[in-house]
N, C-alpha and C positions, 0 to 999 in steps of 0.2 A: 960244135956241140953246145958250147955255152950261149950262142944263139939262140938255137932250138927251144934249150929252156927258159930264155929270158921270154920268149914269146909265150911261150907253154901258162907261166905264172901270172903275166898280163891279161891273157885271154878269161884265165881264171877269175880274175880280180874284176875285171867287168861284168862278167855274167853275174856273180853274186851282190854286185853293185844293182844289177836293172832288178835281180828278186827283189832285194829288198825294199827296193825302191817300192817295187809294185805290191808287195802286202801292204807299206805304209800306207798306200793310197787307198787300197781296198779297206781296211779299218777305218781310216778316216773316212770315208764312202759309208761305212755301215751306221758308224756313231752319228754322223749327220741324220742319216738316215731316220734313226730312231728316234735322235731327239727330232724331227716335226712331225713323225708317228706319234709320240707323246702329249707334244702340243697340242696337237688338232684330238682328242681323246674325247668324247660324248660323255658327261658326266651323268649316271642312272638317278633318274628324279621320278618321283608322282604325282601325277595331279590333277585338277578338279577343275568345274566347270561352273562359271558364276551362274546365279541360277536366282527368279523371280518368286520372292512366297510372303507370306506375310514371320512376321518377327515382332516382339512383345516385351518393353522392361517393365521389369520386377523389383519388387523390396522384397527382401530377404530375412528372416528371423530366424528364430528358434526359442519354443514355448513347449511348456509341459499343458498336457492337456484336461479339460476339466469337462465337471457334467452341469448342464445348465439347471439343474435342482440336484440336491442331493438335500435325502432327512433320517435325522436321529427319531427313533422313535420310542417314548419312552412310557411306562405304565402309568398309568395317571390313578391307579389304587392299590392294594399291598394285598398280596395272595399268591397261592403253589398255583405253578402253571400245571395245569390239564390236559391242552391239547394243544399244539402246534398244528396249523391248518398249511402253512407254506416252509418254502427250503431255501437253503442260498441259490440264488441264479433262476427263481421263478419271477417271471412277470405279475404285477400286480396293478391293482386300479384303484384310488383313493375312493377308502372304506370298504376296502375286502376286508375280513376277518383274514390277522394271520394269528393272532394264537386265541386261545380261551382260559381266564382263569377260572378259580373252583369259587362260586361265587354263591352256594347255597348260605352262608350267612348275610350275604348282601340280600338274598331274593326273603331272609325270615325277616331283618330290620325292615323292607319296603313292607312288608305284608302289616307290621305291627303298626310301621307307620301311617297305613291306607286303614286302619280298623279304627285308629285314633283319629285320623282326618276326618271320618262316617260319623262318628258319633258326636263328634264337634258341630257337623253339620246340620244331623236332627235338630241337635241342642242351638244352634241356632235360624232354622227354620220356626221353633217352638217357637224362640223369644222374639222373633218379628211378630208372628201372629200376636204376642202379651202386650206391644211395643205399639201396633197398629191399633189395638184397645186401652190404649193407656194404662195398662196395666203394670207396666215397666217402666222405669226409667229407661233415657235415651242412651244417658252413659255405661248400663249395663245391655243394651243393646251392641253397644257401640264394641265392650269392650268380648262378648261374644262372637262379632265380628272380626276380629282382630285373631284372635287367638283361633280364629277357624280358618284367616290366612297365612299364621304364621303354621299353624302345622303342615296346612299343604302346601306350603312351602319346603318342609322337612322330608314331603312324603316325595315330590320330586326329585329333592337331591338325593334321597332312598332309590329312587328309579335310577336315577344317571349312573350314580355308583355301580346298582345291575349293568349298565350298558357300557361302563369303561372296562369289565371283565372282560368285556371283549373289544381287545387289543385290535385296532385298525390302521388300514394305511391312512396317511396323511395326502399321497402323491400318487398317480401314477408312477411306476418305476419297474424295477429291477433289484430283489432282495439283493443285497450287495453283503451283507453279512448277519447274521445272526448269532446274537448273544445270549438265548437262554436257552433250557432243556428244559422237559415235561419235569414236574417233580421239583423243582428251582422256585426257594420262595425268595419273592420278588419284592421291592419296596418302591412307593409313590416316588417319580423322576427317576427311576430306573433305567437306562437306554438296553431296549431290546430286539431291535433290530435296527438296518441302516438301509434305503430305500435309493438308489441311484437312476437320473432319468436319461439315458443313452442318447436320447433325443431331443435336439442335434445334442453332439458334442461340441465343446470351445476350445477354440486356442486364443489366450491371451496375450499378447502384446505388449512391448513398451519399447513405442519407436519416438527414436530424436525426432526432435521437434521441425527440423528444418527439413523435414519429410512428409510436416504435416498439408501442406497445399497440393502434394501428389494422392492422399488417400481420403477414396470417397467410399462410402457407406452405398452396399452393394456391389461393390468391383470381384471381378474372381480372384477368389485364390485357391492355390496349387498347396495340398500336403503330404509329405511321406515322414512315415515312423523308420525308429530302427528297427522295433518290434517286427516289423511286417515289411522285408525284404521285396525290393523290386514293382512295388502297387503303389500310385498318387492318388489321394481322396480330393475331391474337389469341397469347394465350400465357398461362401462369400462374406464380405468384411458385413457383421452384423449391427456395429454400434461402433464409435467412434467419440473417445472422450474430449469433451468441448475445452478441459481446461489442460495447463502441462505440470508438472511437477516440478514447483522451483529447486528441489532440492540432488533431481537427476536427470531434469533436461528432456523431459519425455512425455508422453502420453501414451495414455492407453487404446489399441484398437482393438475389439474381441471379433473374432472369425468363427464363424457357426458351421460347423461342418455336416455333411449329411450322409449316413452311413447305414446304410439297409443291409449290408451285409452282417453288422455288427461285430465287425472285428476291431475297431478301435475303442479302448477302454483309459477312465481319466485315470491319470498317473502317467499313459505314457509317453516320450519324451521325440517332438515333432521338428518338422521342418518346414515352415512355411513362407510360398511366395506367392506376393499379392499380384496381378498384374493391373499396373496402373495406367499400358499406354499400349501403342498396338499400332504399327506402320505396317497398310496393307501394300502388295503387288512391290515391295521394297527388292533391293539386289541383293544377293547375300554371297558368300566364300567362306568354306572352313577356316574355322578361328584360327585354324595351325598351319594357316598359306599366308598369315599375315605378320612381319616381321617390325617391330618398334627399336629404334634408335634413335638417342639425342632426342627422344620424346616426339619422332617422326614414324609415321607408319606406312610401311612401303607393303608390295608382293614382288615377284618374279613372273612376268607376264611370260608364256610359250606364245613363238611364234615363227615357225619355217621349222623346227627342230633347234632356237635358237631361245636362250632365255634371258628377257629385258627387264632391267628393274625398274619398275614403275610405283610412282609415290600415291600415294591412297588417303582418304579420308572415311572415318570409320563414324557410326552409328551405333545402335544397340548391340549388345550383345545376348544373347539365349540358346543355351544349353551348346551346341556343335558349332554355331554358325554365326558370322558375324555382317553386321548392316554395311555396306559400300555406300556413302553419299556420292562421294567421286573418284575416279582416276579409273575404274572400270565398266564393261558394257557387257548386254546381255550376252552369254555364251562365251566370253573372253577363259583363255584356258589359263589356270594360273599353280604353280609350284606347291604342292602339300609338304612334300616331306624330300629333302635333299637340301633345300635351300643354304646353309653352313657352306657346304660343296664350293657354292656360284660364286663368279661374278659377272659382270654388267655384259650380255653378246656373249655368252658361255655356249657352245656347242652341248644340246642337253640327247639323252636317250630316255624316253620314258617306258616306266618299267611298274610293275606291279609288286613292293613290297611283301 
C-alpha cells in the first residue's frame, strides 16, 4: 500500500513538472514573438515628389502706403461759399470747378476797375495825338502813359480775384476730403479741400544697404495689405535712391504699384517682396521634407518602402518650396511629414495625413 502511493505522488509531480515546463516555453515563444513583430513595424510617413519649376528670391519689407500726389487746396481770396460743385470720393481733373464763392463784390471792384482803365485810355490816346504835335510835353506824355499801365494793371488783378471765386483743382485726383459747407466764410490760405492721386500708389522703403547690389529699378514686386485679405498687388521697384543714410544704414527704394481695381488706399499698411532673382527649370521639395542639424541639411529619401537619410544642399527658398542644388533627382520621393519617427533604413508605410 505504501507503494502504491509512493508511485501515485511521483507520477503526479512529473506531469505538473512537463505543464509547466511547457507554458514557460510557450510564453517565452510569444514574447519573442512580439518583440520582432514590433521591430520590423512600418512607420506611417507622407510624402512628396521632387519636382522641376522655376523658384525666385525676394527682399522682403514692410511699408505704409502713400499716393504719388496728394494737394491741400486752399482759397486764394476771402468769401461765403455758394456752391459746392464736388463731394468726398469724386474724381476730379486739375481745374475742375469744386466750389464757387459769392463773388458779386469781386465782379463790382473789376467793373469800376475796367471804367477807370477806359478813361485812362481815351485820356491817353488824346495826349499822344498833343504829344505828336508838340503840343505836350514828353513827360506829361510819359507820365499819362504810366498811370494807364498801372491801372490796368489793377483792372487784371480785379479779374483774377473774379476767377479765384472759383475754387479749382490743382491735380487730377480723388477728393479725399472736404473741409468746408455752403454758407462757411472762408479766409485767403484757407485749406478747403484735399485731392489724393490713386495713381499708382507707393510703397516706400528703407532697405540695408548691403541689399543695395541686389535692387534694380524695374524688377517685380509682389504686395499684400492686411486690409484686403487673401489678394497680392503687383507693382515694380519705381525709383531707387542713389545715396544711404549715414545715420540708419539704408536707402530708400519707392515701389509704384498699379491698382485698377482701386481698392488700395495710402495709409494702408503693406507687405512687400521684390523679386530680385529667378532660377528657371530648378528642383524643388516642400520646405517641410527638409530637416537642418549642426547647420547640415539632410531629407529622408523613400525607396523599396524603406527610408534613407540623404544629405542635401539647398537653394532659394519661396513661399511652399524649397531649391535642391544637390543630393536629389528629378522624381526622387522624399518624407514630408513623419520624419522625427525615422531613422537611417527605417521600414516606412505611406499614408495620407
Amino acid at each position: 500500500m505504501k507503494i502504491l502511493t509512493y508511485w501515485t505522488v511521483l507520477g503526479t509531480i512529473c506531469c505538473l513538472s512537463v505543464f509547466t515546463s511547457s507554458c514557460s516555453s510557450e510564453t517565452q515563444s510569444k514574447n519573442v514573438s512580439d518583440t520582432d513583430k514590433d521591430s520590423t513595424a512600418a512607420i506611417p510617413v507622407e510624402i512628396s515628389e521632387a519636382k522641376v519649376g522655376d523658384i525666385s528670391a525676394y527682399y522682403s519689407s514692410t511699408a505704409t502706403l502713400e499716393a504719388e500726389e496728394e494737394a491741400k487746396v486752399v482759397s486764394k481770396v476771402r468769401g461765403i461759399v455758394e456752391k459746392l460743385h464736388v463731394e468726398e470720393g469724386d474724381y476730379v481733373e486739375a481745374g475742375d470747378v469744386l466750389a464757387q464763392l459769392d463773388d458779386e463784390q469781386l465782379q463790382l471792384e473789376a467793373q469800376r476797375s475796367k471804367a477807370t482803365m477806359d478813361r485812362l485810355q481815351n485820356e491817353l490816346n488824346r495826349k499822344e495825338e498833343l504829344f505828336n504835335k508838340n503840343l505836350i510835353s514828353a513827360q506829361e506824355f510819359e507820365n499819362a502813359k504810366y498811370e494807364f499801365q498801372a491801372q490796368k494793371s489793377d483792372y487784371e488783378l480785379a479779374n483774377l480775384q473774379v476767377k479765384y471765386s472759383r475754387i479749382q483743382a490743382p491735380i487730377n485726383g480723388v477728393i479725399s476730403d472736404r473741409m468746408i459747407k455752403v454758407g462757411n466764410m472762408i479766409g485767403t490760405d484757407q485749406d478747403v479741400f484735399q485731392i489724393t492721386d490713386f495713381d499708382p500708389i507707393l510703397a516706400v522703403l528703407n532697405v540695408p544697404e548691403h541689399e543695395m547690389n541686389k535692387l534694380k529699378k524695374g524688377q517685380q514686386a509682389l504686395i499684400q495689405v492686411d486690409a484686403i485679405d487673401g489678394e497680392t498687388f503687383e507693382g515694380e521697384v519705381l525709383r531707387i535712391s542713389p545715396t544711404v543714410n549715414p545715420e540708419t544704414g539704408t536707402f530708400e527704394v519707392t515701389i509704384s504699384i498699379k491698382d485698377d481695381s482701386q481698392q488700395l488706399k495710402p495709409g494702408m499698411f503693406g507687405r512687400v517682396r521684390i523679386v530680385y532673382d529667378t532660377h528657371q527649370n530648378t528642383l524643388m521639395v516642400p520646405k517641410n521634407a527638409v530637416m537642418t542639424e549642426d547647420g547640415m541639411n539632410s531629407v529622408y529619401l523613400i525607396s523599396n518602402k524603406m527610408a534613407y537619410r540623404r544629405p542635401i544642399s539647398t537653394g532659394y527658398v519661396n513661399g511652399d518650396n524649397i531649391e535642391i542644388l544637390e543630393g536629389l533627382s528629378p522624381a526622387d520621393t522624399v518624407v514630408t511629414i513623419g520624419q522625427s519617427s525615422l531613422q537611417d533604413s527605417a521600414l516606412v508605410e505611406v499614408v495620407s495625413f
